[in-house]
C-alpha positions as CSV (number, residue, x, y, z in Angstrom):
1,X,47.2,76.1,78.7
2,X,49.8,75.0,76.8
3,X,49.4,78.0,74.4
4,X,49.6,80.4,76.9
5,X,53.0,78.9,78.8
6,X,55.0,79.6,75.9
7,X,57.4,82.5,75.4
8,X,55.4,85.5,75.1
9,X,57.4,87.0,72.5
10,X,56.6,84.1,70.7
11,X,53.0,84.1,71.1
12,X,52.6,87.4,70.3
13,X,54.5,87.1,66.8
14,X,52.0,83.9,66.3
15,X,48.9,85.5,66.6
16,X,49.6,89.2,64.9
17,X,52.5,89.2,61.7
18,X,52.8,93.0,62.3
19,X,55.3,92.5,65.2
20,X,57.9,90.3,63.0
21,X,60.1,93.5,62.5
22,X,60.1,93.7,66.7
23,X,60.6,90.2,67.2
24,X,63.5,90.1,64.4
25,X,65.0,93.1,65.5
26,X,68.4,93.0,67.9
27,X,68.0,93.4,71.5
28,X,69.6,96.8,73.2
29,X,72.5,95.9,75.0
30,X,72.9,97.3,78.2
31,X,76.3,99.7,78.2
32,X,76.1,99.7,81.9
33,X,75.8,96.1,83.4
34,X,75.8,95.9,87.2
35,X,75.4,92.0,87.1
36,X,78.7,90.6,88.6
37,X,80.2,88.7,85.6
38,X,82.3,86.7,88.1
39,X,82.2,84.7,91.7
40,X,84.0,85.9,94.7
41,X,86.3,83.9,95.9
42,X,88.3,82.9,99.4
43,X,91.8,82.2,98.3
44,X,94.6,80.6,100.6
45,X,97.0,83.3,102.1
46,X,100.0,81.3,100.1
47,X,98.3,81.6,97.0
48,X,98.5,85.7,97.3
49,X,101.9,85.5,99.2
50,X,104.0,83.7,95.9
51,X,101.5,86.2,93.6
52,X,102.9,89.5,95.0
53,X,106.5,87.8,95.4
54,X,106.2,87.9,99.4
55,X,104.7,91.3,99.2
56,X,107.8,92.8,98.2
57,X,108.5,96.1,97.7
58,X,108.8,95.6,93.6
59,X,105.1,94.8,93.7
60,X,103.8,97.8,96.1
61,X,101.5,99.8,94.1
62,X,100.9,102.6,97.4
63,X,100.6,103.1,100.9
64,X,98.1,105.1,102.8
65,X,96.8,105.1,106.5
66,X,95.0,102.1,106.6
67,X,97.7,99.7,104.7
68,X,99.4,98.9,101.9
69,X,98.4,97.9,98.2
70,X,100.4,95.5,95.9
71,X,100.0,93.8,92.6
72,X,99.6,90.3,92.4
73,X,99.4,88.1,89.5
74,X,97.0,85.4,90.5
75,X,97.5,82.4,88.0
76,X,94.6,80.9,89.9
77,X,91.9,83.4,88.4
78,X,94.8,84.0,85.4
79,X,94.3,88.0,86.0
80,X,96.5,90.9,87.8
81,X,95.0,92.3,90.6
82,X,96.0,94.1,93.8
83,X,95.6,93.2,97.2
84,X,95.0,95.5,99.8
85,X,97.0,94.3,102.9
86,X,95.7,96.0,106.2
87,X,98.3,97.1,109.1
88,X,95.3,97.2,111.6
89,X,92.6,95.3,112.8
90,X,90.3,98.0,113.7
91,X,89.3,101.8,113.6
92,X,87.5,103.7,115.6
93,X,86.3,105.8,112.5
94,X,84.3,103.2,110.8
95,X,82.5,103.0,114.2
96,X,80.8,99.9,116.0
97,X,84.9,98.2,116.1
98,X,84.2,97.2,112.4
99,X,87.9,97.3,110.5
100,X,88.0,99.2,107.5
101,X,88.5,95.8,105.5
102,X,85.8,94.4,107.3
103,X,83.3,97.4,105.8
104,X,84.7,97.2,102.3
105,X,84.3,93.7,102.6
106,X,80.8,93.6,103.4
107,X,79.8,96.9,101.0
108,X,82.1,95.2,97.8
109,X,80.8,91.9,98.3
110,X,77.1,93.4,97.7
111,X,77.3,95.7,94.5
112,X,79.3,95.4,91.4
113,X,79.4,98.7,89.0
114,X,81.8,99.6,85.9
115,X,82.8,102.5,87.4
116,X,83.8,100.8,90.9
117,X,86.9,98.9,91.4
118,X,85.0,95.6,92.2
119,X,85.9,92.9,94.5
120,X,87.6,89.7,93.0
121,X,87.8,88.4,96.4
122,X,89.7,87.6,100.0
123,X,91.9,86.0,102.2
124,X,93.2,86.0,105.3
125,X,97.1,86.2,106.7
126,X,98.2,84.1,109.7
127,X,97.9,86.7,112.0
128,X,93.8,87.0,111.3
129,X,94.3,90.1,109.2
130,X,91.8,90.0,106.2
131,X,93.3,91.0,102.6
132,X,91.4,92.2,100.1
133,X,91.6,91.5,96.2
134,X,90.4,94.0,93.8
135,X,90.6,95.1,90.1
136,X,94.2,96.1,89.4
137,X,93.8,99.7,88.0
138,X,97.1,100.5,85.3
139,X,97.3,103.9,84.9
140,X,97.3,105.1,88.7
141,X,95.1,108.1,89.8
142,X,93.4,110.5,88.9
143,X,95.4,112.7,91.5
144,X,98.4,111.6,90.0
145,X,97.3,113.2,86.6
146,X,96.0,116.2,87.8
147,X,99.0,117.2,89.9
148,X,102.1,115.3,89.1
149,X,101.5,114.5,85.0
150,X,104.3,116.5,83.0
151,X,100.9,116.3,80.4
152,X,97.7,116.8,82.3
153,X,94.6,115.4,81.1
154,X,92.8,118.1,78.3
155,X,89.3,119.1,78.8
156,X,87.3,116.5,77.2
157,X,89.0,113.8,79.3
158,X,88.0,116.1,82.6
159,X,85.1,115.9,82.2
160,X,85.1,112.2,80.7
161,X,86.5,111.8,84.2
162,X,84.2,113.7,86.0
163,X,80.8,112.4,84.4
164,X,82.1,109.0,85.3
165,X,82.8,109.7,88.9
166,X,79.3,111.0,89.0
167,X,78.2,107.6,87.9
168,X,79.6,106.1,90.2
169,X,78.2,108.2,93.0
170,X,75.0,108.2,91.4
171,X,75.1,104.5,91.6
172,X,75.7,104.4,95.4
173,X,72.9,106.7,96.2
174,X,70.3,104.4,94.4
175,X,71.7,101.8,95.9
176,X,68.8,99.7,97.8
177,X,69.5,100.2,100.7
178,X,72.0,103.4,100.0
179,X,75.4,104.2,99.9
180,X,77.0,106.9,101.3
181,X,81.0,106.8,100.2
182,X,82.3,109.8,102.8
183,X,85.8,109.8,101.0
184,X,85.4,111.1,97.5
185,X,88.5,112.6,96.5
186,X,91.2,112.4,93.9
187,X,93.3,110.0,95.0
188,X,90.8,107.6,95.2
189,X,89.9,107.9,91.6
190,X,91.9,105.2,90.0
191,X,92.0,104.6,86.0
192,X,91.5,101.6,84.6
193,X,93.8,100.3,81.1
194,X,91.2,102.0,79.3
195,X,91.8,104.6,80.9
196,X,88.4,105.3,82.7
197,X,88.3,106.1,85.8
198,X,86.6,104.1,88.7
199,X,85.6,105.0,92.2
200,X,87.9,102.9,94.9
201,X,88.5,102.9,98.9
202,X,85.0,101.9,100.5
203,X,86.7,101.8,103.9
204,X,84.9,104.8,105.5
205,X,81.5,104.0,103.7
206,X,78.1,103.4,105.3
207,X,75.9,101.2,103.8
208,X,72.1,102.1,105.1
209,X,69.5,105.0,105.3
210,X,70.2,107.9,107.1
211,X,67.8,107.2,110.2
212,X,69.5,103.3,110.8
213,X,71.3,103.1,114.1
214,X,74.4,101.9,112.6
215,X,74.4,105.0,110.7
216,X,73.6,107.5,113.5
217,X,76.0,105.8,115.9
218,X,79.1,106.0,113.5
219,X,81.1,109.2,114.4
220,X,81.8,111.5,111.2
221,X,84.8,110.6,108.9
222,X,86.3,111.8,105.6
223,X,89.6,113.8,104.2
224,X,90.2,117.2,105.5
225,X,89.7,119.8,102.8
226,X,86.9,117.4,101.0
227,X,84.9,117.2,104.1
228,X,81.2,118.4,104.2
229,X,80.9,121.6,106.6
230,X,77.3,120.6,107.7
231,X,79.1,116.9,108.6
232,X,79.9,117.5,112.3
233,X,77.7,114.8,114.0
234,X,76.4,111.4,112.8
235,X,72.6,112.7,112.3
236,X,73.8,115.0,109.7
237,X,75.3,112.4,107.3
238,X,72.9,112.1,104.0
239,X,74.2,111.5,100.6
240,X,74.6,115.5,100.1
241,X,77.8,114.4,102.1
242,X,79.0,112.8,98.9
243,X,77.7,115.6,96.6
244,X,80.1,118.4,98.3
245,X,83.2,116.1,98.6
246,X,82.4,115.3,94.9
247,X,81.8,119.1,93.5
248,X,85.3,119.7,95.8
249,X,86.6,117.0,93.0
250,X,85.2,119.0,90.2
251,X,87.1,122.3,91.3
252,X,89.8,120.4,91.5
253,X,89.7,119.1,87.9
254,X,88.5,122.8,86.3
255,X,91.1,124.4,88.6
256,X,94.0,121.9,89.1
257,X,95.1,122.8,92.4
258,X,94.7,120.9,95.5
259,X,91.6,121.0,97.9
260,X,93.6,122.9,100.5
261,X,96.8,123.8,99.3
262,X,99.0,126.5,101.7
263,X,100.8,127.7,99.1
264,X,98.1,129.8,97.8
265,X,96.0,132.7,99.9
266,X,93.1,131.7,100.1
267,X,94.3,127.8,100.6
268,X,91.0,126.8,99.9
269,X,90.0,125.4,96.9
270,X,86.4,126.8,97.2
271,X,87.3,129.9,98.7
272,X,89.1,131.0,95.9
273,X,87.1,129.5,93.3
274,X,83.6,130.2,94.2
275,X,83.6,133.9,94.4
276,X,85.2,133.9,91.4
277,X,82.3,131.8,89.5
278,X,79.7,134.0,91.5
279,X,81.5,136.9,89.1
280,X,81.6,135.0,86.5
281,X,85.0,135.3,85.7
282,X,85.0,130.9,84.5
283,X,88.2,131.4,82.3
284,X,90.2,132.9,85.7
285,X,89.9,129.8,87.3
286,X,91.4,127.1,84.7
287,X,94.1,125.4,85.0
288,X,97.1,127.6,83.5
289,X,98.9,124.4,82.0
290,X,95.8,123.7,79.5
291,X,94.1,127.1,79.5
292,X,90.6,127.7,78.9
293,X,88.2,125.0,76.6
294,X,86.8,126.4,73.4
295,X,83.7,125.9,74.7
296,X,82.9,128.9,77.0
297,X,79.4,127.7,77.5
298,X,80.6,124.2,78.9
299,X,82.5,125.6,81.1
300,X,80.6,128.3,82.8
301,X,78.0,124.9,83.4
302,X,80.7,123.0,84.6
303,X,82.1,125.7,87.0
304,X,78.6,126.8,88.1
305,X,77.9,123.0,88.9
306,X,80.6,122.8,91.1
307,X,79.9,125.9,93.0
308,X,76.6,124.4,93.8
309,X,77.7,121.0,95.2
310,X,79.6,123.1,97.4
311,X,77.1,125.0,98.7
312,X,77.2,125.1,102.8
313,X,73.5,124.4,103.4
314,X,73.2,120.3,102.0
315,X,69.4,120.9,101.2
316,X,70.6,123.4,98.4
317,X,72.9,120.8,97.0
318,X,71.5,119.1,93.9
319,X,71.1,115.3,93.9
320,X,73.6,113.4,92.0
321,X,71.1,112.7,89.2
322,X,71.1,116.0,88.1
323,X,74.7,115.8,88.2
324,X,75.0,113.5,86.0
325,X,73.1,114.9,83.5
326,X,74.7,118.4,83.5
327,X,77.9,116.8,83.2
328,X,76.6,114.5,80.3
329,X,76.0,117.8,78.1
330,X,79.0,119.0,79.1
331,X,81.0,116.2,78.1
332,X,78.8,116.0,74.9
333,X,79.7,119.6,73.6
334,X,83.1,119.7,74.7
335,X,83.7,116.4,72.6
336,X,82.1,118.5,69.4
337,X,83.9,121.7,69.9
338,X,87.7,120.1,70.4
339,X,86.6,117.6,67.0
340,X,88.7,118.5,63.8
341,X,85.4,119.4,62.2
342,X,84.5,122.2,64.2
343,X,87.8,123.8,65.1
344,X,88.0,123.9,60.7
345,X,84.9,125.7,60.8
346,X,86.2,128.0,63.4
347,X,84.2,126.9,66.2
348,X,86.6,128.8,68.4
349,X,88.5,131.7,69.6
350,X,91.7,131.2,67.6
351,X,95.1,131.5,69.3
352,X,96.1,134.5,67.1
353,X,92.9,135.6,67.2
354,X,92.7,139.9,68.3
355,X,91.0,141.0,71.7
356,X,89.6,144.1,71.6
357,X,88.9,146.4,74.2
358,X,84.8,147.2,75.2
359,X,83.4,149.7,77.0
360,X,79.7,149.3,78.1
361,X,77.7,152.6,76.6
362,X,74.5,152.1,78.1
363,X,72.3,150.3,81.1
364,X,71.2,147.5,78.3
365,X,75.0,146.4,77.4
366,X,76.2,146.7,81.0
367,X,73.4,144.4,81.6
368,X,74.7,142.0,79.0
369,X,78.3,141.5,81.0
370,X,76.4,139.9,83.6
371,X,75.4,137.5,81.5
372,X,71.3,138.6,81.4
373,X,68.6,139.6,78.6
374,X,69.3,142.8,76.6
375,X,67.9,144.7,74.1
376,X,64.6,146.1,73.4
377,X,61.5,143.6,73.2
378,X,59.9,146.3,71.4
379,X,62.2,146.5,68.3
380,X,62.3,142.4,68.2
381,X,65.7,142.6,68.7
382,X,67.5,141.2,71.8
383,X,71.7,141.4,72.4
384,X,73.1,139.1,74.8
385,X,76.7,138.7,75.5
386,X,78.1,136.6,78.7
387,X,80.7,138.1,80.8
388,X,83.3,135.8,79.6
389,X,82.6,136.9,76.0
390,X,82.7,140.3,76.5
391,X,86.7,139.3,77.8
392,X,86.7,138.6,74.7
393,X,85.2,140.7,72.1
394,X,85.9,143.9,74.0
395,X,85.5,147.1,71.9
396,X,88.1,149.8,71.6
397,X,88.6,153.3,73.9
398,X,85.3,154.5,72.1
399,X,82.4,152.7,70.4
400,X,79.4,154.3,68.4
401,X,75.9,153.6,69.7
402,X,73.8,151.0,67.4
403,X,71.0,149.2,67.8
404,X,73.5,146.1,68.7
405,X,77.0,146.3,69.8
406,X,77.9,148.9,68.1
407,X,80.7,150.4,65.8
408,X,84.6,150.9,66.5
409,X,87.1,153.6,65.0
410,X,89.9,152.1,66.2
411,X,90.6,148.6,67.8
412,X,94.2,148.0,69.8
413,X,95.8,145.2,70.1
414,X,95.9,143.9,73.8
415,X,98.6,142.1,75.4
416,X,97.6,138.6,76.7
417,X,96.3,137.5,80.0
418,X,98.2,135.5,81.7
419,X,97.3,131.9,80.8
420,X,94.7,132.8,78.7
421,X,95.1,131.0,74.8
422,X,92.5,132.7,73.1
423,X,94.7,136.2,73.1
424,X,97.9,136.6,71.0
425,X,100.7,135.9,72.0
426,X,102.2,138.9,71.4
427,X,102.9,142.5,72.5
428,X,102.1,145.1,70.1
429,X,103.8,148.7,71.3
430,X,101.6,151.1,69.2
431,X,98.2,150.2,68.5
432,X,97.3,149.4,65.4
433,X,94.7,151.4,63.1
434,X,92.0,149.2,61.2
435,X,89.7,150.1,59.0
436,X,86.0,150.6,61.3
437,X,84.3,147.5,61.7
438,X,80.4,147.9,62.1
439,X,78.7,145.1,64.3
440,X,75.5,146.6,64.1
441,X,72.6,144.6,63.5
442,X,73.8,141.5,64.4
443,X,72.8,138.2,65.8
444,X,76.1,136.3,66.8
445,X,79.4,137.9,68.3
446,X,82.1,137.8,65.4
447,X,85.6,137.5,66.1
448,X,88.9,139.5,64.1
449,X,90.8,137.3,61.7
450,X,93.1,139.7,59.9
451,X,90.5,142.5,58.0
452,X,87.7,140.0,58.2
453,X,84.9,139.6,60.4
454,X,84.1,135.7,60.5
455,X,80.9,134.7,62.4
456,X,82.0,132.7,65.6
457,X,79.8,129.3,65.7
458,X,80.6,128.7,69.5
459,X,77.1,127.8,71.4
460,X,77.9,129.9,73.8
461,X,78.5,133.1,71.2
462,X,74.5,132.8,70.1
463,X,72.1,135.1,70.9
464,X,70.5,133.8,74.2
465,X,69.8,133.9,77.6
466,X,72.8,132.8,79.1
467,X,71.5,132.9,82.2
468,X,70.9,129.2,82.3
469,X,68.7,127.7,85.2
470,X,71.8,126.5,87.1
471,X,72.5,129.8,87.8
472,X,69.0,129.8,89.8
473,X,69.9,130.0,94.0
474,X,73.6,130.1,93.4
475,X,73.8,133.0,96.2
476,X,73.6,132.3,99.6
């Protein structure tokens, strides 16, 4: 008996030699811990009154409708933090006379998560209003460098961004019971001094399944613009809530405009965006301050992603699992196409790079702008170009047939689009005779730098069905 109550580990290396190497070995560490590493704890309301100076206004870190936020350095816990002081005691949104501090309270004090900003603890002022301490978050919001940054935030931190968000999200769903946040948005995105972002605000959330009565009874609530269109009454609140207020976040990142913004016709984000996706034009809807990624491929994902989070009917929604995966392999390749390696291999469209102009000849090309299978199955040979390549690597006013692309006489040299850095960035008046270039026979798209005709390495540039399952019920 005594044998037996040992470590098993240990027992096991005992009796067979062959597991040493396992039992030598380093344990995995966990990269995502959701173990609290410390207590929470009640401090006096002095304690936080001489740690944010009286709650002056050197120390106010933001207001919004439900209070104000300061920084406080605590030399109790030897940390800066912030504490969220209300200016209410309840609100009829949270439902069933709960205050907003009370519900972040009670949801904060129950999970901890990396990509949350946790609970350090709480207090309360003379006048019975609860404060709330948190993680102190450095380098403000993410809606703050997305709309007011002189440099906004390049792709592979987007979508560094993004992928953590989803995280996060992901996080709450699984959540036993679950989660539901119901104010996803930029401006609660706060980065940390690592400069990771982290989910805040859990105000407005619901902690419960669907069918509980404290989640039926609670009347709907959320941010105009990020709000779920099937949200209108408390039975239709589900987690698919989260996922459209989230993929309104991700056009917001590709796109860097507002949700609704009235300066723009249509003001919606989505309505502008999505139809736009649907035609696959990805590269129309960047942001103009960074331009396009290199990688085409990444992008058309990312974009396609968020046009299905938005989708009106929730069922059709994906769950946020899948998310997080897409948005892993996006992050992934954008990481490798913007390294120095790959840009010195030409991984991408340079910025002096030519465009040339394409005209489809036949059925099988036209085919190939819309991003599906061409070519003939009988020869073995199969010629697939996305729409956003063919933007691209457009041929001139008239192109030979071949068995490919084809050939070109004469290629002109194209004045950019606007915001668009993989065009040159000049005007040319006349065009420009080059000696013909035959593209026939060929498995990759190539792309003109000076005379030459250089392979371009881009995943997206293979020959492929680019017609990716995410494409797959992205209609109505």
């Amino acid at each position: 008996m005594g044998y037996l109550s040992c470590n098993a580990e240990s027992a096991i290396a005992t009796c067979d030699s062959s597991n040493w190497e396992l039992l030598t070995k380093k344990p995995v560490k966990n990269r995502t811990t959701t173990t609290r590493p410390h207590q929470i704890l009640e401090f006096d309301f002095s304690v936080l009154h001489s740690a944010t100076d009286g709650f002056s206004a050197g120390n106010l870190l933001g207001k919004g409708s439900h209070g104000a936020v300061y920084k406080a350095r605590i030399d109790q816990i030897k940390t800066v933090a912030a504490v969220k002081r209300t200016k209410q005691t309840h609100n009829s949104a949270v439902g069933n006379g709960n205050s907003t501090t009370d519900t972040e309270l009670e949801i904060l004090s129950r999970i901890y998560h990396p990509r949350l900003v946790n609970l350090l603890g709480f207090s309360t002022d003379p006048n019975q209003r609860k404060l709330i301490v948190v993680e102190y978050m450095p380098n403000g919001s993410l809606y703050d460098l997305l709309h007011r940054s002189r440099k906004p935030p390049g792709w592979v931190k987007r979508t560094r961004f993004a992928l953590q968000v989803a995280r996060a999200v992901q996080f709450l769903h699984a959540s036993n019971p679950p989660i539901i946040h119901r104010d996803i948005k930029s401006s609660n995105i706060l980065i940390d001094a690592k400069f990771s972002s982290r989910l805040s605000d859990f105000g407005l959330s619901l902690r419960g399944h669907v069918e509980d009565v404290k989640v039926r009874s609670t009347p709907p609530a959320g941010t105009f613009g990020y709000l779920d269109p099937e949200y209108l009454a408390p039975g239709d609140l589900s987690t698919k809530s989260d996922v459209f207020s989230f993929g309104i976040l991700m056009l917001e990142i590709i796109t860097g405009r507002n949700a609704i913004d009235v300066n723009y016709s249509p003001p919606s984000v989505v309505d502008w965006a999505v139809p736009a996706i649907k035609l696959g034009d990805f590269s129309g809807i960047c942001d103009l301050r960074i331009g396009p990624p290199r990688d085409w491929e990444s992008l058309r994902r990312m974009s396609v992603l968020a046009a299905r989070c938005v989708r009106s009917t929730a069922a059709k929604r994906p769950g946020m699992a899948e998310v997080v995966e897409c948005l892993k392999m996006v992050h992934q390749k954008m990481k490798a196409s913007s390294s120095p390696v790959c840009i010195n291999l030409g991984c991408r469209v340079g910025e002096d790079s030519r465009a040339i102009k394409y005209e489809p000849l036949d059925e099988s090309v036209e085919m190939a702008r819309n991003g599906s299978r061409s070519g003939s199955r009988r020869n073995g040979k199969v010629s697939s170009v996305s729409s956003a390549q063919l933007r691209h690597y457009a041929i001139g006013d008239r192109v030979g047939r071949s068995k490919s692309i084809g050939t070109a006489s004469e290629i002109k040299y194209l004045p950019p689009d606007e915001g668009d850095d993989h065009v040159i960035r000049r005007r040319v008046g006349l065009s420009v005779k080059i000696p013909t270039v035959r593209l026939s026979k060929s498995r990759s798209v190539g792309i003109l730098q000076g005379k030459k005709l250089v392979k371009h390495n881009n995943g997206a540039a293979r020959t492929r069905n680019l017609k990716s399952n995410l494409l797959v019920d992205l209609e109505e």
